[in-house]
PDB file of N, CA, C and O in Angstrom:
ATOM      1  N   UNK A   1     -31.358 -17.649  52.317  1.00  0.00           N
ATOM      2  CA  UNK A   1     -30.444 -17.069  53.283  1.00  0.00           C
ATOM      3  C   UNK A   1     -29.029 -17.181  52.717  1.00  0.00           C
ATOM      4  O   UNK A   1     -28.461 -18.246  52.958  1.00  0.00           O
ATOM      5  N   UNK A   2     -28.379 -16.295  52.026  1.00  0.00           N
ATOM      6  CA  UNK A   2     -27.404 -15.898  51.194  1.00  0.00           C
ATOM      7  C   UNK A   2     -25.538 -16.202  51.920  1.00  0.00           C
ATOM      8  O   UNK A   2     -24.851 -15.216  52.187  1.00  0.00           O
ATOM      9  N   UNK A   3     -25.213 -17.047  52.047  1.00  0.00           N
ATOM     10  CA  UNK A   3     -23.929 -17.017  52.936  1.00  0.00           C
ATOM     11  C   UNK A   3     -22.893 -16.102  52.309  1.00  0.00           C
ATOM     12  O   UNK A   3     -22.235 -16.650  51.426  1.00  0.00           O
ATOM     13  N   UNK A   4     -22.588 -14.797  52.568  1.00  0.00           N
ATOM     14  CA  UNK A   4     -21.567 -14.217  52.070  1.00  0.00           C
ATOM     15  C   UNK A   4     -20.495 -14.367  52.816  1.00  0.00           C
ATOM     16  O   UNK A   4     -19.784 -13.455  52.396  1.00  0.00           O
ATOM     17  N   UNK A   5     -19.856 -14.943  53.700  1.00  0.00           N
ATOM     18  CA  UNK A   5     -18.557 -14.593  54.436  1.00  0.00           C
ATOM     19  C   UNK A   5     -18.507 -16.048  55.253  1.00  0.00           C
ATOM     20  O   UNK A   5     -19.587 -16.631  55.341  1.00  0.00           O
ATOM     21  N   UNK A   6     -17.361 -16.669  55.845  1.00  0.00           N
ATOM     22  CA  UNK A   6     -17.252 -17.384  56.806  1.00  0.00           C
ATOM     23  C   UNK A   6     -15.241 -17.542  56.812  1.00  0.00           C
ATOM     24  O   UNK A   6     -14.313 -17.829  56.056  1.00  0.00           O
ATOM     25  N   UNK A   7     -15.552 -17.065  58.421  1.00  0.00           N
ATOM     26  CA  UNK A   7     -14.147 -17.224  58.662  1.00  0.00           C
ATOM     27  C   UNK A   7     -14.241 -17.120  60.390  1.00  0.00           C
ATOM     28  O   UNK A   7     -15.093 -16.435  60.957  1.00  0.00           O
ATOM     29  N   UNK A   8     -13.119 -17.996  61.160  1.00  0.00           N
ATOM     30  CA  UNK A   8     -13.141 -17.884  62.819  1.00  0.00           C
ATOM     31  C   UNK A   8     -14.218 -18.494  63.349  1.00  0.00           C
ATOM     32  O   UNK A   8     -14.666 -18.216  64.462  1.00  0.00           O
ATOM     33  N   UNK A   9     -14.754 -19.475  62.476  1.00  0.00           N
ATOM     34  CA  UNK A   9     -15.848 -20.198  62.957  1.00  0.00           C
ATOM     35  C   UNK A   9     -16.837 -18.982  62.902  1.00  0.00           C
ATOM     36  O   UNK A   9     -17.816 -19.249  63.600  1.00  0.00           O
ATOM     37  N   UNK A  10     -16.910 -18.054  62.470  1.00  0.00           N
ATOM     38  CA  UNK A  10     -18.445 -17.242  62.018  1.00  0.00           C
ATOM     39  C   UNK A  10     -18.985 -17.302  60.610  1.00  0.00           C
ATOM     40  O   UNK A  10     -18.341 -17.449  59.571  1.00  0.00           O
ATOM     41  N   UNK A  11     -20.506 -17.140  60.795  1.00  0.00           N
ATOM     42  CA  UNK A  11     -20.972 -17.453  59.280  1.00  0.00           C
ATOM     43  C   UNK A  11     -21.597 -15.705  59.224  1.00  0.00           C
ATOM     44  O   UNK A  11     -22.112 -15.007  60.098  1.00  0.00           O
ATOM     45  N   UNK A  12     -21.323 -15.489  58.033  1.00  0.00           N
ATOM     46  CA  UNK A  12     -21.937 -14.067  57.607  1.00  0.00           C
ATOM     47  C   UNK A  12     -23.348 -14.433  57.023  1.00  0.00           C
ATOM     48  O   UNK A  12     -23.288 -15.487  56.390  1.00  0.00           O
ATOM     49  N   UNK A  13     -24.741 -13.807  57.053  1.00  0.00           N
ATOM     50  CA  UNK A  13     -25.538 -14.294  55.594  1.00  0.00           C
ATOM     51  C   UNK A  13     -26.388 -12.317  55.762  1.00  0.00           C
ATOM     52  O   UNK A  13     -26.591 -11.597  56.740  1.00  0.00           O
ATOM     53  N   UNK A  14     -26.646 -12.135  54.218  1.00  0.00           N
ATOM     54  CA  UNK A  14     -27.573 -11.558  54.340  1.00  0.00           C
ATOM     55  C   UNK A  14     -28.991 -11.917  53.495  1.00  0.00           C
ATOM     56  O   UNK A  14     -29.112 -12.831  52.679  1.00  0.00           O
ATOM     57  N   UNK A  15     -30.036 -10.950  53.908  1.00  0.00           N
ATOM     58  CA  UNK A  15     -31.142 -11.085  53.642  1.00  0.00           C
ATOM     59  C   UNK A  15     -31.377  -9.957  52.933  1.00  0.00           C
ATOM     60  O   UNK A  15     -30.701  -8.929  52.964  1.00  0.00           O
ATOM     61  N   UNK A  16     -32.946 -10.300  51.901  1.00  0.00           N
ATOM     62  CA  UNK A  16     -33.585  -9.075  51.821  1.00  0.00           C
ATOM     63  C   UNK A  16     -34.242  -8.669  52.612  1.00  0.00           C
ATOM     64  O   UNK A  16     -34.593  -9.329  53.590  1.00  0.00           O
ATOM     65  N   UNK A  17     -34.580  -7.467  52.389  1.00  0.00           N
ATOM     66  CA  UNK A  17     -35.258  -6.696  53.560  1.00  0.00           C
ATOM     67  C   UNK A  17     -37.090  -7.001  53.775  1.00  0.00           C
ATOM     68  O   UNK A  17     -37.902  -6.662  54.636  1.00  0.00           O
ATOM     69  N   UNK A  18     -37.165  -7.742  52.606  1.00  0.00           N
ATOM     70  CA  UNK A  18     -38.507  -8.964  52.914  1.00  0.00           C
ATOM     71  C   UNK A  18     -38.278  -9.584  53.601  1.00  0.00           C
ATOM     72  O   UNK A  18     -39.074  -9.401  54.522  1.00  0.00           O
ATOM     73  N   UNK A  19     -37.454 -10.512  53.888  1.00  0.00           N
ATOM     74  CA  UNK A  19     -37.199 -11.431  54.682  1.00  0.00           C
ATOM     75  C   UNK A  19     -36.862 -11.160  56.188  1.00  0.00           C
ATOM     76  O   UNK A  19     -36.620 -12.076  56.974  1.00  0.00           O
ATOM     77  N   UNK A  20     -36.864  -9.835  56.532  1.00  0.00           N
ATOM     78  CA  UNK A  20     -36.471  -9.538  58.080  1.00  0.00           C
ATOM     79  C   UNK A  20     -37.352  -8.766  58.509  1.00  0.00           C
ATOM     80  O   UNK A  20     -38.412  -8.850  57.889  1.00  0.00           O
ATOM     81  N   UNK A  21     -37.319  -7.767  59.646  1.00  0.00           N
ATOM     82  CA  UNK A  21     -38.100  -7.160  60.028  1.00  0.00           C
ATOM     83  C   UNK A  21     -37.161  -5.116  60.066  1.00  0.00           C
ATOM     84  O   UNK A  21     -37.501  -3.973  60.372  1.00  0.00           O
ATOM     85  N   UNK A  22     -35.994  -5.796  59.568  1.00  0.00           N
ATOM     86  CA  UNK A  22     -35.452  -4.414  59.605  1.00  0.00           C
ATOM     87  C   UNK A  22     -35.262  -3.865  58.559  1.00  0.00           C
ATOM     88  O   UNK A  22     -35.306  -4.584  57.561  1.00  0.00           O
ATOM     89  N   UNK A  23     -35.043  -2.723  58.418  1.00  0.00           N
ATOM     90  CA  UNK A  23     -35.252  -1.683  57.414  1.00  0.00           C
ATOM     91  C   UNK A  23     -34.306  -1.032  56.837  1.00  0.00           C
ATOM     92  O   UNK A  23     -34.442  -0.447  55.762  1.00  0.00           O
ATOM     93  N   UNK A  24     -32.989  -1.093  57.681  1.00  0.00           N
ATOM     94  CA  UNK A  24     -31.465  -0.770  57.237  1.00  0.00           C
ATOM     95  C   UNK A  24     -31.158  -1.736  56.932  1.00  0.00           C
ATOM     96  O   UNK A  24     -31.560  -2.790  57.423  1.00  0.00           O
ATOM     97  N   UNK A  25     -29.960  -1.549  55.588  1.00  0.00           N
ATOM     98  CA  UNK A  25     -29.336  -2.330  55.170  1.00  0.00           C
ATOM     99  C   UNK A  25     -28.431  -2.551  56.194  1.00  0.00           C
ATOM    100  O   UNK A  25     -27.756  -1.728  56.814  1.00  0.00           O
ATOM    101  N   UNK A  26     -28.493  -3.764  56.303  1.00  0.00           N
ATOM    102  CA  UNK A  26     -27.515  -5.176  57.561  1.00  0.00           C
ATOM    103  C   UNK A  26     -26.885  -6.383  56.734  1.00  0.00           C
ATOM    104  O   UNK A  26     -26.637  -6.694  55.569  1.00  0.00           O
ATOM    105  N   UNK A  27     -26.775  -6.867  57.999  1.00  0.00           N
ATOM    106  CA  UNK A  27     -26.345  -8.439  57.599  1.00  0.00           C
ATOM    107  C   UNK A  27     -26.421  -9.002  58.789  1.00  0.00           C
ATOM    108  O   UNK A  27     -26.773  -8.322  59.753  1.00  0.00           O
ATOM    109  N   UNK A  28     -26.123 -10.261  58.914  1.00  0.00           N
ATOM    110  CA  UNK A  28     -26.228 -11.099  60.194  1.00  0.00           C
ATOM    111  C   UNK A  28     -25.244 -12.059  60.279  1.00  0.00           C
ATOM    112  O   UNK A  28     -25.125 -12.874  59.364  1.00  0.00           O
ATOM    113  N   UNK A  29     -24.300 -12.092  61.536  1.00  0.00           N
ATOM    114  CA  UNK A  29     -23.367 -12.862  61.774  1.00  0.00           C
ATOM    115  C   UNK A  29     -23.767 -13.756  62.441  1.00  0.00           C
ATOM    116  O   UNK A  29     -24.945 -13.551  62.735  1.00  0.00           O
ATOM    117  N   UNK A  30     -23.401 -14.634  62.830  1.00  0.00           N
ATOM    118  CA  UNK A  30     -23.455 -16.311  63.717  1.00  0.00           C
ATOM    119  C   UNK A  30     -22.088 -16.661  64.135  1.00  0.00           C
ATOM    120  O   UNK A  30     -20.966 -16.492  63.658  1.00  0.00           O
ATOM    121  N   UNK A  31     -22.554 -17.183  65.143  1.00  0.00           N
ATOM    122  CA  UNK A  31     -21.098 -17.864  65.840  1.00  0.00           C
ATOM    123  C   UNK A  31     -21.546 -18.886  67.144  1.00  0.00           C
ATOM    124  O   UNK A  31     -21.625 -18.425  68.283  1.00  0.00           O
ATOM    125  N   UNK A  32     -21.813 -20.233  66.863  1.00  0.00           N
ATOM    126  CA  UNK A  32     -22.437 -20.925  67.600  1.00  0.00           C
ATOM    127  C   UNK A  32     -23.878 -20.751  67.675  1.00  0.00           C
ATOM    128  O   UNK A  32     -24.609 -20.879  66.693  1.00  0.00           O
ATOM    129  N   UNK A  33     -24.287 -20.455  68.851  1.00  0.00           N
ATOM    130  CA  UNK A  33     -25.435 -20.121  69.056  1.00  0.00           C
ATOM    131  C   UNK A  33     -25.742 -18.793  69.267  1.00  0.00           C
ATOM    132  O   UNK A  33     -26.856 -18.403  69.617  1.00  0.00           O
ATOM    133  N   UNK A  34     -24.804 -18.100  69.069  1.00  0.00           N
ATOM    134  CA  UNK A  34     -24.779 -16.532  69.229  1.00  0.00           C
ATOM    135  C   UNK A  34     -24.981 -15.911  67.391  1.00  0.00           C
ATOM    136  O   UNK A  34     -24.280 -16.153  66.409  1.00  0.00           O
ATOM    137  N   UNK A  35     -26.058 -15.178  67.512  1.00  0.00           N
ATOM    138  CA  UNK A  35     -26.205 -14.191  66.539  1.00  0.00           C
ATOM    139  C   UNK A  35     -26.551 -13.266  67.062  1.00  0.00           C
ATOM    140  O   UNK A  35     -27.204 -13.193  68.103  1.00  0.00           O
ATOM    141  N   UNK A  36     -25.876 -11.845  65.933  1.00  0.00           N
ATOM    142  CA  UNK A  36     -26.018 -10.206  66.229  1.00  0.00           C
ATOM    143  C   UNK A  36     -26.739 -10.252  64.584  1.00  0.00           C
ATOM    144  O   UNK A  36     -26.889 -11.292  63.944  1.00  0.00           O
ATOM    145  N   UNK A  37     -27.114  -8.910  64.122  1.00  0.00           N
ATOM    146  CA  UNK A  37     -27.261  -7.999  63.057  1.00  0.00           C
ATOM    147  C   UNK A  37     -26.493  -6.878  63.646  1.00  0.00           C
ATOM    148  O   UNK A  37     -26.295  -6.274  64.700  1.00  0.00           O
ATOM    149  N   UNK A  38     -26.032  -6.947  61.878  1.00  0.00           N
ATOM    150  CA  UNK A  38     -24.888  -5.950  61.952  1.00  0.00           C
ATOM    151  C   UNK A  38     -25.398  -4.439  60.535  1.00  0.00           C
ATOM    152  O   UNK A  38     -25.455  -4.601  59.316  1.00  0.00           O
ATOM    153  N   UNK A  39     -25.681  -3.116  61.328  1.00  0.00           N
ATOM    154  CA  UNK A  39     -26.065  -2.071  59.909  1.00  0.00           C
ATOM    155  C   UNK A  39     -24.636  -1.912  59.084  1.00  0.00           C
ATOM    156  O   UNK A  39     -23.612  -2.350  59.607  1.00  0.00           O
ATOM    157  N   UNK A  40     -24.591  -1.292  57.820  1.00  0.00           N
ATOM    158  CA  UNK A  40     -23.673  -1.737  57.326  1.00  0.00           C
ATOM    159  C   UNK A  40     -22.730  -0.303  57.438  1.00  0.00           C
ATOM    160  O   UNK A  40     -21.505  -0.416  57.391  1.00  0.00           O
ATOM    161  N   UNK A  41     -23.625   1.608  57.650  1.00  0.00           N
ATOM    162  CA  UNK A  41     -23.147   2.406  57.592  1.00  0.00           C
ATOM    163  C   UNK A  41     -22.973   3.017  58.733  1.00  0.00           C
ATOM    164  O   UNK A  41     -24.069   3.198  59.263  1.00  0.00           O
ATOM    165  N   UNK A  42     -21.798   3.563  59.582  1.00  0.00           N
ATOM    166  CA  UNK A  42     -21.137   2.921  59.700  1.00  0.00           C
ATOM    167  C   UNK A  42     -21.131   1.276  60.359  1.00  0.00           C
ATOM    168  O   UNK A  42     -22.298   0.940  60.557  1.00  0.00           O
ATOM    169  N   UNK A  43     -20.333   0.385  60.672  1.00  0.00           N
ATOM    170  CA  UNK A  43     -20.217  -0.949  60.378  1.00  0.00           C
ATOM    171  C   UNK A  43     -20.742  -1.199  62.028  1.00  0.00           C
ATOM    172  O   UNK A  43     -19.685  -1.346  62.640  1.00  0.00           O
ATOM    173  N   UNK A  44     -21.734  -1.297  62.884  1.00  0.00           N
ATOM    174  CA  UNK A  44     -22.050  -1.212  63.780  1.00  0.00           C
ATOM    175  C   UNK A  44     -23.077  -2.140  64.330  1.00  0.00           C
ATOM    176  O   UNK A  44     -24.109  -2.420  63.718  1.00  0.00           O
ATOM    177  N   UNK A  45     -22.823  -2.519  65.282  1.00  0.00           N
ATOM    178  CA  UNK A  45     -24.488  -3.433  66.218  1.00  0.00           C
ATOM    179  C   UNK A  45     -25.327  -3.208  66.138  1.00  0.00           C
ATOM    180  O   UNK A  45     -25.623  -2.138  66.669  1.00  0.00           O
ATOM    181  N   UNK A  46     -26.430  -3.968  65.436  1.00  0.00           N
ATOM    182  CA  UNK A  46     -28.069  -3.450  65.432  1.00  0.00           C
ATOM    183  C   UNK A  46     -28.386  -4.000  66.370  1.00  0.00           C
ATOM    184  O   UNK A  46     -28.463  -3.353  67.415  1.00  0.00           O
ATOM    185  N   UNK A  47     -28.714  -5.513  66.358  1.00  0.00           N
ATOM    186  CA  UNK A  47     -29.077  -6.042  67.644  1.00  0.00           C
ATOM    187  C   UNK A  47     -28.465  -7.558  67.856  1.00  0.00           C
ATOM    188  O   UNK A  47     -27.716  -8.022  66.995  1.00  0.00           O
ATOM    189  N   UNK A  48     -28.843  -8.385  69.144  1.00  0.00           N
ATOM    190  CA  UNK A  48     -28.328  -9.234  69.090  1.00  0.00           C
ATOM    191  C   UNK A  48     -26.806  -9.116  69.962  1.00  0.00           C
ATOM    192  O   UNK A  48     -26.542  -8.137  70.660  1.00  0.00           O
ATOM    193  N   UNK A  49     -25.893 -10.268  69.787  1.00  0.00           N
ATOM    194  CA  UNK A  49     -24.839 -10.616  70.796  1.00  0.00           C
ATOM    195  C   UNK A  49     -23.566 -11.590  70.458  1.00  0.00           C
ATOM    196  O   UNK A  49     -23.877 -12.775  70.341  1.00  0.00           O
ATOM    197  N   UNK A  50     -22.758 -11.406  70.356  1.00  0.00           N
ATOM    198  CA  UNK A  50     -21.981 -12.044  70.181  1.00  0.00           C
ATOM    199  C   UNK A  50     -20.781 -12.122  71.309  1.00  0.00           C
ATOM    200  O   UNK A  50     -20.727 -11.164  72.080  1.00  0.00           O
ATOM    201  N   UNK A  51     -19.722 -13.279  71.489  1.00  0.00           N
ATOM    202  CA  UNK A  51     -18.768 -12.600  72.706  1.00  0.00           C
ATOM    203  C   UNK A  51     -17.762 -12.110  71.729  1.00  0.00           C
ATOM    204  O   UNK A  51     -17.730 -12.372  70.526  1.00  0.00           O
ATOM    205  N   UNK A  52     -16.818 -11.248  72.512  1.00  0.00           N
ATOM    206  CA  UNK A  52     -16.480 -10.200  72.767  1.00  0.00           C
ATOM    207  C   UNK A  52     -15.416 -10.148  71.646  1.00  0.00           C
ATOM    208  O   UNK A  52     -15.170  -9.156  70.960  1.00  0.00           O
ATOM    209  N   UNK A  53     -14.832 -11.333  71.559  1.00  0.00           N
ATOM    210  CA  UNK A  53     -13.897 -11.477  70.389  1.00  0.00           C
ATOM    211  C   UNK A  53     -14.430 -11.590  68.957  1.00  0.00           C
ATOM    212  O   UNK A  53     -13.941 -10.973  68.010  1.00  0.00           O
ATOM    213  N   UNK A  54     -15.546 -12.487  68.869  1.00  0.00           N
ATOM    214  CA  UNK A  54     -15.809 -12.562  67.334  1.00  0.00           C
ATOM    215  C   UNK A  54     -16.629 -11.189  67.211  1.00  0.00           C
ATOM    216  O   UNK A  54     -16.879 -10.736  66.094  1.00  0.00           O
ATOM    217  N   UNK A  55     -17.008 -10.592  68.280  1.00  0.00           N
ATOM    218  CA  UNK A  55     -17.521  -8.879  67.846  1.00  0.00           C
ATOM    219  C   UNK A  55     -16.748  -8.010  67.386  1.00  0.00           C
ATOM    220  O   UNK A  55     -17.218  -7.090  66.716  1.00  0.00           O
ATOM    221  N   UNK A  56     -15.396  -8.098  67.635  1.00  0.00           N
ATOM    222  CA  UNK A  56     -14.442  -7.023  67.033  1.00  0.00           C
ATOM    223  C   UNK A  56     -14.232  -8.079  65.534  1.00  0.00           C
ATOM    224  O   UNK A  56     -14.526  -7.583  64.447  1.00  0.00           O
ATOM    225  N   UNK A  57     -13.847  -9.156  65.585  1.00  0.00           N
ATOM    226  CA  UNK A  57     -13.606  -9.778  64.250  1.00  0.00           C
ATOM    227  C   UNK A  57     -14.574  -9.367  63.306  1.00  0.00           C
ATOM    228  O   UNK A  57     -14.242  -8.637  62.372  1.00  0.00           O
ATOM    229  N   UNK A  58     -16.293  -9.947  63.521  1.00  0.00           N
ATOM    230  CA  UNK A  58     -16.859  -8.972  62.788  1.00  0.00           C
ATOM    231  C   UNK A  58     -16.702  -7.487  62.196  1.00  0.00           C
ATOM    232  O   UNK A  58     -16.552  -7.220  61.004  1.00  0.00           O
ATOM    233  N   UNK A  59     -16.759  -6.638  63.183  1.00  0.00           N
ATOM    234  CA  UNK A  59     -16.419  -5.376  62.929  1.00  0.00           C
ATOM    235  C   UNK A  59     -15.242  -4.973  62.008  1.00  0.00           C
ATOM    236  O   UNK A  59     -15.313  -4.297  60.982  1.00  0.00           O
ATOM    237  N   UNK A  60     -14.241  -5.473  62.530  1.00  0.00           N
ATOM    238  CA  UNK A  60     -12.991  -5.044  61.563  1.00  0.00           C
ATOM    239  C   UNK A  60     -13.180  -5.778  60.007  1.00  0.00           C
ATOM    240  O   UNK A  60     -12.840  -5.327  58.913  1.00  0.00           O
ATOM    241  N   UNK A  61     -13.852  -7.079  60.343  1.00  0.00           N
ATOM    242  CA  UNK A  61     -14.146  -7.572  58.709  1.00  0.00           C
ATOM    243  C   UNK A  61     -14.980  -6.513  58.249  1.00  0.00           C
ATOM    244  O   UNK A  61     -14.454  -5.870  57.342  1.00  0.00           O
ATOM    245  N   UNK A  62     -16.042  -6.153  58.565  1.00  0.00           N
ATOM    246  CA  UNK A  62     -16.724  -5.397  58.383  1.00  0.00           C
ATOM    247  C   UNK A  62     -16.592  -3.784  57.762  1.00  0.00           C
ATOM    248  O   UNK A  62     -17.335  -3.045  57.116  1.00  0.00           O
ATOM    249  N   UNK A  63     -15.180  -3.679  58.354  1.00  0.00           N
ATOM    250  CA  UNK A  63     -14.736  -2.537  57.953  1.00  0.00           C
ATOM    251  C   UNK A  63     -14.042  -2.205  56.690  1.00  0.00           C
ATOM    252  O   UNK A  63     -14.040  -1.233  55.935  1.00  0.00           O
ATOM    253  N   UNK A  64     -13.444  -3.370  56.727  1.00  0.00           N
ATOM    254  CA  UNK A  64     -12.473  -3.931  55.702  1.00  0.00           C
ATOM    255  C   UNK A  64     -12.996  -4.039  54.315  1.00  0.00           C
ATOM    256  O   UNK A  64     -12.348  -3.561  53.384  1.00  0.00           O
ATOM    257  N   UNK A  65     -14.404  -4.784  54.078  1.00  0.00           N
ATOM    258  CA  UNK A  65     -15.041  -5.042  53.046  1.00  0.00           C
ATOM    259  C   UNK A  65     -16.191  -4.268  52.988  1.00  0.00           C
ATOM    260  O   UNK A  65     -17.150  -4.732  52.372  1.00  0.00           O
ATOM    261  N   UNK A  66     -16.312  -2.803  53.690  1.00  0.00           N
ATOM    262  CA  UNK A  66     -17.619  -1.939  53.735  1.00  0.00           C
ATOM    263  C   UNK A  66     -18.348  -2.172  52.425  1.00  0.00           C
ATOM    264  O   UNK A  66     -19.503  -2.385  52.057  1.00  0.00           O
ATOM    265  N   UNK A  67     -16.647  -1.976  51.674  1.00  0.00           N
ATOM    266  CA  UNK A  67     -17.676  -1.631  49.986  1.00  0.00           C
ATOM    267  C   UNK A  67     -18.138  -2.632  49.438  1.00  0.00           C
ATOM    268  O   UNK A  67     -19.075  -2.281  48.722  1.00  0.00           O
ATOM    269  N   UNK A  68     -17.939  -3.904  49.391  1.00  0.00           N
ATOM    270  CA  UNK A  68     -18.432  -5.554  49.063  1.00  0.00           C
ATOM    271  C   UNK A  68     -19.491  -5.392  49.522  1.00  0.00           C
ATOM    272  O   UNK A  68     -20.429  -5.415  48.725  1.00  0.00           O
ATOM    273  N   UNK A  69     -19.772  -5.178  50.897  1.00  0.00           N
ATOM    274  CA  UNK A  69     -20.962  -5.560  51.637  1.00  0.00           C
ATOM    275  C   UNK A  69     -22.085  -4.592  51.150  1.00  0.00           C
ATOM    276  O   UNK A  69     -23.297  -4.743  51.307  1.00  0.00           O
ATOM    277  N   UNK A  70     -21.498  -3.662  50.585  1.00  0.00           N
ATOM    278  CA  UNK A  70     -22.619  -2.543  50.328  1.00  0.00           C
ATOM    279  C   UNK A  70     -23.006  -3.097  49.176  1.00  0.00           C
ATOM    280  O   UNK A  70     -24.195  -3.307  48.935  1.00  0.00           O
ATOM    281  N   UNK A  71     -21.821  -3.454  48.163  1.00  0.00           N
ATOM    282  CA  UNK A  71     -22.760  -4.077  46.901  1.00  0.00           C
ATOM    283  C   UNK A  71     -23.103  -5.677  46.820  1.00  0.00           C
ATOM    284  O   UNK A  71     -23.691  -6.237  45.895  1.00  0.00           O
ATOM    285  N   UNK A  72     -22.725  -6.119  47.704  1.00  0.00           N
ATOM    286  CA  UNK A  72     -23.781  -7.625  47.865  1.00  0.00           C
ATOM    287  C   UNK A  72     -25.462  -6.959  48.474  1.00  0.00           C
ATOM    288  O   UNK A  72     -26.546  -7.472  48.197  1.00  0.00           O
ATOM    289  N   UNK A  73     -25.254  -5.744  49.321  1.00  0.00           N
ATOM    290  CA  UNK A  73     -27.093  -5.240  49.737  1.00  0.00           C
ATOM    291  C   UNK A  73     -27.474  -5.163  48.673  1.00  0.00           C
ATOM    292  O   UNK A  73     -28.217  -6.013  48.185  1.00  0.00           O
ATOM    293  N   UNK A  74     -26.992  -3.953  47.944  1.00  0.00           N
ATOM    294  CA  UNK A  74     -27.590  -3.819  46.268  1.00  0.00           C
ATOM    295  C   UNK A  74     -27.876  -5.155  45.950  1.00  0.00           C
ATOM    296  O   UNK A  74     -29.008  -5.534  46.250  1.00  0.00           O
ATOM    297  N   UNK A  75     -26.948  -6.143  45.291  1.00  0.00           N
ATOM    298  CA  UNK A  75     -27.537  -7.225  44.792  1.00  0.00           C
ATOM    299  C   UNK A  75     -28.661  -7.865  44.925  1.00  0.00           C
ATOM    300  O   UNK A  75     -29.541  -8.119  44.102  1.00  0.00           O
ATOM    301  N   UNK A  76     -28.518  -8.199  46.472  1.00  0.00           N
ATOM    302  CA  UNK A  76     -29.377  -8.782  47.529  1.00  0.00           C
ATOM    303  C   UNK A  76     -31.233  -7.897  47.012  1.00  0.00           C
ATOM    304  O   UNK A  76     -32.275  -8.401  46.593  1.00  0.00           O
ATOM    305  N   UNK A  77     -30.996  -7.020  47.205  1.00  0.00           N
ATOM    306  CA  UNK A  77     -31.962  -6.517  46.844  1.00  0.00           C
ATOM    307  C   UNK A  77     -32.493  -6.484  45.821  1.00  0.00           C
ATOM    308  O   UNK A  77     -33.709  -6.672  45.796  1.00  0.00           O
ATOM    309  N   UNK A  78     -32.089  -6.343  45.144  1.00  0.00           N
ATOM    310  CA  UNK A  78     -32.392  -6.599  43.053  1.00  0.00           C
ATOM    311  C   UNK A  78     -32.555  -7.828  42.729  1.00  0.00           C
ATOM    312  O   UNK A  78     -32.793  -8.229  41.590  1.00  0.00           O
ATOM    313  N   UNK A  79     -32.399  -8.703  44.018  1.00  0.00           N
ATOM    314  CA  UNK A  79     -32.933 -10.265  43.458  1.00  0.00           C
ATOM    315  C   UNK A  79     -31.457 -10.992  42.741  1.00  0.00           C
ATOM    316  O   UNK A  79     -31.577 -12.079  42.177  1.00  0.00           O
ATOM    317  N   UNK A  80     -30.358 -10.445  42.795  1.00  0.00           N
ATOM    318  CA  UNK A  80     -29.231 -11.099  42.295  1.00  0.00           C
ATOM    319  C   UNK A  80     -28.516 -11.742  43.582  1.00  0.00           C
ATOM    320  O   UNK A  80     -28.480 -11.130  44.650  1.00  0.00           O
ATOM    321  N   UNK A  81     -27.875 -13.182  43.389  1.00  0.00           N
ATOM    322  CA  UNK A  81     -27.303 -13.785  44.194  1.00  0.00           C
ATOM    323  C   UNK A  81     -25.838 -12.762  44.797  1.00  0.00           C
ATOM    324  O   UNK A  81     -25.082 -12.092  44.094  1.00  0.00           O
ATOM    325  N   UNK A  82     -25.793 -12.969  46.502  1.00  0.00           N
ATOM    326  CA  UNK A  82     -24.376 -11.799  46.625  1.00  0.00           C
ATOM    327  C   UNK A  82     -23.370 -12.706  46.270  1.00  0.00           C
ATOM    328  O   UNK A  82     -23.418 -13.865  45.858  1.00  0.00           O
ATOM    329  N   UNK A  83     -22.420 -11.912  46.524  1.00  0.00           N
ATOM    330  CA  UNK A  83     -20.776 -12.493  45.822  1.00  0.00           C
ATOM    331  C   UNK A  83     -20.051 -12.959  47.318  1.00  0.00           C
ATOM    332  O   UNK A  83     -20.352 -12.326  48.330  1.00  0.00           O
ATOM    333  N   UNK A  84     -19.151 -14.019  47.385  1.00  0.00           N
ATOM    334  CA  UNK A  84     -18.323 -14.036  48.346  1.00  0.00           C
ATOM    335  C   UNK A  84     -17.794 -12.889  49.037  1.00  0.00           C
ATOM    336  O   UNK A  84     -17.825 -11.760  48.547  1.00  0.00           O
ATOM    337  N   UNK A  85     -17.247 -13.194  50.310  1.00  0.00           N
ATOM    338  CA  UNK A  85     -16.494 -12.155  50.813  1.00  0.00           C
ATOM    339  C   UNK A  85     -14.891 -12.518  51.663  1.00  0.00           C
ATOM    340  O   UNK A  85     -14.869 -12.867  52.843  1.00  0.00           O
ATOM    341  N   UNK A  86     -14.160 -12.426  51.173  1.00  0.00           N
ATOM    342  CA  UNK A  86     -13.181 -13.378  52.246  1.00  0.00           C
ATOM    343  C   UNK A  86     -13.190 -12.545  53.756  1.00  0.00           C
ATOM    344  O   UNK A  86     -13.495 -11.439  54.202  1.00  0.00           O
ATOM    345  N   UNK A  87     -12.643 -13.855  54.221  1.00  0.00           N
ATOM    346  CA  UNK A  87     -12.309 -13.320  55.565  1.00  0.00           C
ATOM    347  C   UNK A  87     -11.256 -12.606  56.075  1.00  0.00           C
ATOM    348  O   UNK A  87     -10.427 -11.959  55.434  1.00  0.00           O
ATOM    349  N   UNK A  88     -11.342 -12.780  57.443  1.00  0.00           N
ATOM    350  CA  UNK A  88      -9.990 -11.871  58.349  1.00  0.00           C
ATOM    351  C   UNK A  88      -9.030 -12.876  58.760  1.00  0.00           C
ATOM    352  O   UNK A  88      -8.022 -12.548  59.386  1.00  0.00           O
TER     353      UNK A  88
END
């Protein structure tokens, strides 16, 4: 379980798509006991919950680093470790 991101008390990680049950490239945020999946095109809610504030934080990180996140999936997928991501 790959930690790419942590900032605002949220942890970013992604997975391969072995490891989940979904089929779009995502990622998954945390924040306490609250986790969402997040698809990566556009940067949007798959499923899951977060409150209301670290949901836009996500998102705008999200927006911010579209293109990181797209090539940590690539990685992720090819079996290469992803790269950091800073935060917001």
């Amino acid at each position: 379980m790959p930690l790419i991101a942590q900032f605002r008390g949220i942890s970013v990680y992604m997975y391969t798509e072995r490891d989940t049950p979904h089929h779009l490239p995502h990622f998954h945020a945390y924040y306490g006991e609250h986790l969402a999946s997040f698809v990566l095109t556009p940067p949007g809610l798959l499923e899951g919950a977060l409150p209301r504030a670290q949901l836009r934080f996500v998102l705008a990180w999200a927006e911010l680093h579209e293109v990181e996140i797209k090539e940590n999936w690539r990685r992720v997928q090819a079996g290469l470790p992803p790269q950091r991501i800073p935060g917001i």
